[in-house]
C-alpha positions as CSV (number, residue, x, y, z in Angstrom):
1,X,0.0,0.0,0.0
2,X,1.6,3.7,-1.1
3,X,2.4,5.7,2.4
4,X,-0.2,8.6,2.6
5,X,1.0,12.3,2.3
6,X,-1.0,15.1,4.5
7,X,-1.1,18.7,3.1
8,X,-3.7,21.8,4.3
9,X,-4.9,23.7,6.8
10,X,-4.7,21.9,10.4
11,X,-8.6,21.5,10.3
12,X,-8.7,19.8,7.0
13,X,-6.4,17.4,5.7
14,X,-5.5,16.7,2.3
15,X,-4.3,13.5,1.3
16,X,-2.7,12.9,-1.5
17,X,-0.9,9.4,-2.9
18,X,2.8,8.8,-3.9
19,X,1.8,8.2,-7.1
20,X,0.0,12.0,-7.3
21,X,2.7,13.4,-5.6
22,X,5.8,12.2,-7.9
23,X,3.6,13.3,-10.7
24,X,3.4,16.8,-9.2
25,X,7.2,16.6,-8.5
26,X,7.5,15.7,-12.3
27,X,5.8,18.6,-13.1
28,X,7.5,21.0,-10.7
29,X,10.9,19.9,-12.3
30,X,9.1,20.7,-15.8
31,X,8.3,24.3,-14.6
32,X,11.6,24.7,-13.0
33,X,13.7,23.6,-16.2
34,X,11.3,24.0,-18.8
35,X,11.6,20.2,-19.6
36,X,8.3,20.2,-22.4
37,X,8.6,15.9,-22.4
38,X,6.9,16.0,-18.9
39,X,3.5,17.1,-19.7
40,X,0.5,17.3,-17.5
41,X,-2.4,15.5,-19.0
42,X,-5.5,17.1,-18.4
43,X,-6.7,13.6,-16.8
44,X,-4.3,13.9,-14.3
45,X,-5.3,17.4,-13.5
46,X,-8.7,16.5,-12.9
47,X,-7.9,13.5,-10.3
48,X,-5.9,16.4,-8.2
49,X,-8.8,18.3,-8.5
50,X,-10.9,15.9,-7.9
51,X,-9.0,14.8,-4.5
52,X,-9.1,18.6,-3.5
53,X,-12.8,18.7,-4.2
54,X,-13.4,15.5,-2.1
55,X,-11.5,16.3,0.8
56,X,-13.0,20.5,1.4
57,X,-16.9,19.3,0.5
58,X,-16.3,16.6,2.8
59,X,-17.7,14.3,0.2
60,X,-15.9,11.2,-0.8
61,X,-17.9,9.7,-3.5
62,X,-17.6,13.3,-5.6
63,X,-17.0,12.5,-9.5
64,X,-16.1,15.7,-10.9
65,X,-17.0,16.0,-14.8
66,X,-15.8,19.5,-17.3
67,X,-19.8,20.4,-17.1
68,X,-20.5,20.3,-13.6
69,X,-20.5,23.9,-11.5
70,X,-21.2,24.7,-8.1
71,X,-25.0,24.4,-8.1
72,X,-24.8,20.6,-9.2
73,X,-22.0,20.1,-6.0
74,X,-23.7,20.2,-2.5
75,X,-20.9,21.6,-0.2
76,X,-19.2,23.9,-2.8
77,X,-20.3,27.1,-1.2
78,X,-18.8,30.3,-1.6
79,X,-16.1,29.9,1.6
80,X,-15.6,26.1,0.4
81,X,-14.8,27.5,-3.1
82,X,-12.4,30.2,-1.5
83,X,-10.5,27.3,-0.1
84,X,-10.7,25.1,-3.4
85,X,-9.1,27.7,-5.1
86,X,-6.6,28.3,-2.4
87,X,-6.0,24.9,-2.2
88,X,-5.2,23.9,-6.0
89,X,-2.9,26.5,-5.8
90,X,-0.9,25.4,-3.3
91,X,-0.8,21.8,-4.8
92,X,-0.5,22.7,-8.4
93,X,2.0,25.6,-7.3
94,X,0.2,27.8,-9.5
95,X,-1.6,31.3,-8.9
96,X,-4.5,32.8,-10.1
97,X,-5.5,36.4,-10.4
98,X,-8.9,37.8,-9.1
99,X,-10.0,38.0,-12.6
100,X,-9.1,34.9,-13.8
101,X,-10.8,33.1,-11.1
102,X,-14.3,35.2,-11.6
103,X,-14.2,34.0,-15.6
104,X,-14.3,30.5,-14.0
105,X,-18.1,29.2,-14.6
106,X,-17.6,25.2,-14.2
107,X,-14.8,22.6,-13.5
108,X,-14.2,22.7,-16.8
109,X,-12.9,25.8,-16.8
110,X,-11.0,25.1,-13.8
111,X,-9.4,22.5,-15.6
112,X,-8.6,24.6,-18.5
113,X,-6.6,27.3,-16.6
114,X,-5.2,25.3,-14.1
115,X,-3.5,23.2,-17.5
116,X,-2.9,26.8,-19.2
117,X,-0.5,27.7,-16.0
118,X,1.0,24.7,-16.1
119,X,1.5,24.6,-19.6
């Protein structure tokens, strides 16, 4: 069984697996040196986003799909999305600008500009 990594506030835990967290790393060294053979799929994107989304709505069987938006989520209130947004990037090591974050209308979205920052 992969060892279990904790990250986030001391209220809320976020756990993410080996596997997740040497793909970040992979990524990270991609930013850092501008190695373009380590690209983020989009599929891996959404499972980090989808363990950030489980772990601050509190709701473990959460699928997230491109189409989906806050309405459709119970738990992804206004705070909650405050702290989603915080919290991707922190994993993602990424940031987001006011703007940018108010154009977002779905997880699709999300997924789009967190893979355009990455990119």
């Amino acid at each position: 069984m992969a060892s279990i990594k904790y990250y986030g506030w001391p209220e809320k835990n976020f756990v993410i697996s080996d596997f997740f967290e040497f793909r970040m790393n992979l990524l990270l060294l991609q930013k850092s040196s501008n190695l373009s053979y380590f690209i983020m799929e989009k599929n891996l994107i959404l499972e980090g986003l989808n363990r950030i989304f489980r772990d601050i709505t509190e709701n473990q069987e959460l699928i997230l799909s491109p189409e989906l938006t806050a309405d459709d989520v119970e738990g992804w209130d206004s705070l909650n999305h405050t702290l989603i947004i915080a919290e991707i990037q922190k994993q993602f090591n990424i940031k987001f600008t006011l703007s940018e974050v108010l154009k977002l209308e779905n997880v699709g979205d999300l997924l789009d500009a967190v893979h355009n920052k990455l990119s």
